[in-house]
N, C-alpha and C positions, 0 to 999 in steps of 0.2 A: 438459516439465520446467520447474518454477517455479527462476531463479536469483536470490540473493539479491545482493547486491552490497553492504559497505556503503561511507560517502562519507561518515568519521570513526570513530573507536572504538567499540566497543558489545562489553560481555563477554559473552563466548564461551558463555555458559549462558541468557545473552537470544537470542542466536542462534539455538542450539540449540533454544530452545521455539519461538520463529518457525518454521523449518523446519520443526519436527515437526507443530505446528499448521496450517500451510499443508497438509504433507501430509495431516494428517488431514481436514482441512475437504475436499479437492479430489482426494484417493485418487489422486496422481501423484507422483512424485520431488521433491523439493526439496532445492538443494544450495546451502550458500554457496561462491560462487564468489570471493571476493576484495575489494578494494576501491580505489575512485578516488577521484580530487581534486574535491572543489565548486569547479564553472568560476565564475571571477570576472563574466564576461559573465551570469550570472544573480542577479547584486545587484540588490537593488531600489535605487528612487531613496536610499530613508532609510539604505543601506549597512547594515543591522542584518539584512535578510530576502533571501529567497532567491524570486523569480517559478518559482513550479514547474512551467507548462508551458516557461518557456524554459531552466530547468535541463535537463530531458527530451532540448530541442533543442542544448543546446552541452556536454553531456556527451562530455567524451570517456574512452571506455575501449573495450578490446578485446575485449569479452565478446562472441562468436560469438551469434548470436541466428539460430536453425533456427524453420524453418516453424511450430513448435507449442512453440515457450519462449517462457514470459513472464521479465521480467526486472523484480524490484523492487529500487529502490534505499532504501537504508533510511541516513536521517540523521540527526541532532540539533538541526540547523537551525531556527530557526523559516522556516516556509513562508507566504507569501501569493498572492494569485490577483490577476489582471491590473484593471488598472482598468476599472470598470462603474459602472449609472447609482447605485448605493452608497456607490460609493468603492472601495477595495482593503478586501480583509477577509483575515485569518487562515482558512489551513488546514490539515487535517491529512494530505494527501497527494492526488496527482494522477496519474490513470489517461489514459493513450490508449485513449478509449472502443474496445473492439473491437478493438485494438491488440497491442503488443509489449511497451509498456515503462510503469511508473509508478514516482513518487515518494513515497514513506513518511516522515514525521517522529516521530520523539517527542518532542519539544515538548513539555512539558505534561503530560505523563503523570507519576503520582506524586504529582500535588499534591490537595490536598483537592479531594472528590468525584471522583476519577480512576481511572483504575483503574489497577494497577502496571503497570513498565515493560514488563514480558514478556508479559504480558496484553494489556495496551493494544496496541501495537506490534504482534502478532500479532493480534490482531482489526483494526487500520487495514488489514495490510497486506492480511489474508483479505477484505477489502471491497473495496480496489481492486482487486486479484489476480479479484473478480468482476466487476467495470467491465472489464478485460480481454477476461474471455469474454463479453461483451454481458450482466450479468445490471445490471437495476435494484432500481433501492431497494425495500423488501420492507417490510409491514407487520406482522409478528410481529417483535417485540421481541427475541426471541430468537437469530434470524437474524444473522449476520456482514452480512448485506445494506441490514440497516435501517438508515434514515439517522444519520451520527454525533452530527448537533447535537440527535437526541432523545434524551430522559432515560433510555429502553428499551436503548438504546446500550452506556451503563455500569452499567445495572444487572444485565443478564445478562452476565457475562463470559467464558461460555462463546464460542468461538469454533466455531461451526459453523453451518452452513448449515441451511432448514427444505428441507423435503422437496421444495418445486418448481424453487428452488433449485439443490441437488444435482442433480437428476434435470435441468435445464435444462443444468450445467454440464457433465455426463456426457455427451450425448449431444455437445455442442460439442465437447468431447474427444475420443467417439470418433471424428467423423468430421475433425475436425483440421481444424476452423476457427476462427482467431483473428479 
């Protein structure tokens, strides 16, 4: 079961195509489950951003998380990633490779060149939600898989997976490994 969680407002028809797109992309249940508080412990230094893998870790909420639920958190937040030999850079959501749990922004989405809320947002989350079940970056453009910062990204906005994809995710499914 994918649960959705969000961590601020989002109407309920953006939701809505989230989940359904999740499940379509990944042929299992998707349910939104509720929503928590963005933990002040994951402010960046400039007080404006949120550290998304330390959001991940000082989240607190009560959502039961079973052997084979992933859990995206879905925000409005702008997101950034931890200091490296670049600096910090803006992103658009953070997956526990292999994992349980990721973080989703929309950020950004809706402005020139972007693709809409409900689009966008549900193709973020459908990428990380694959970083979950081990899948990597994917070179057909079309693909929910392929990297976000290429132009392939938002130019198909269909949200689904290519064939090796699904068929990689399916099989992680059925034998219920996260």
């Amino acid at each position: 079961m994918i649960r959705l969680v969000t961590l601020g407002e989002f109407p309920s028809e953006v939701l809505g195509h989230v989940a359904r797109r999740l499940h379509a992309a990944y042929g299992m249940g998707c349910e939104i489950e509720g929503q928590a508080e963005l933990p002040e412990a994951a402010l960046a230094d400039d007080q404006e951003t949120y550290e998304a893998p330390k959001l991940l870790e000082e989240i607190d909420d009560d959502t039961q998380l079973y052997a084979d639920d992933k859990i995206v958190y879905l925000t409005s937040a702008p997101l950034t990633a931890p200091e490296g030999p670049m600096g910090k850079g803006p992103m658009t959501g953070f997956p526990q490779f292999g994992g349980g749990r990721a973080v989703v922004t929309s950020h950004g989405l809706g402005g020139k060149g972007e693709l809409p809320l409900d689009v966008g947002l549900a193709k973020r989350a459908a990428h990380h939600v694959g970083h979950l079940w081990d899948l990597h970056h994917c070179f057909d453009p079309r693909c929910a898989m392929h990297p976000e910062w290429s132009p392939g990204f938002t130019q198909y906005p269909e949200v689904a997976l290519c064939l090796y994809d699904r068929e990689k995710s399916e099989r992680k499914i059925k034998l219920g490994q996260s």
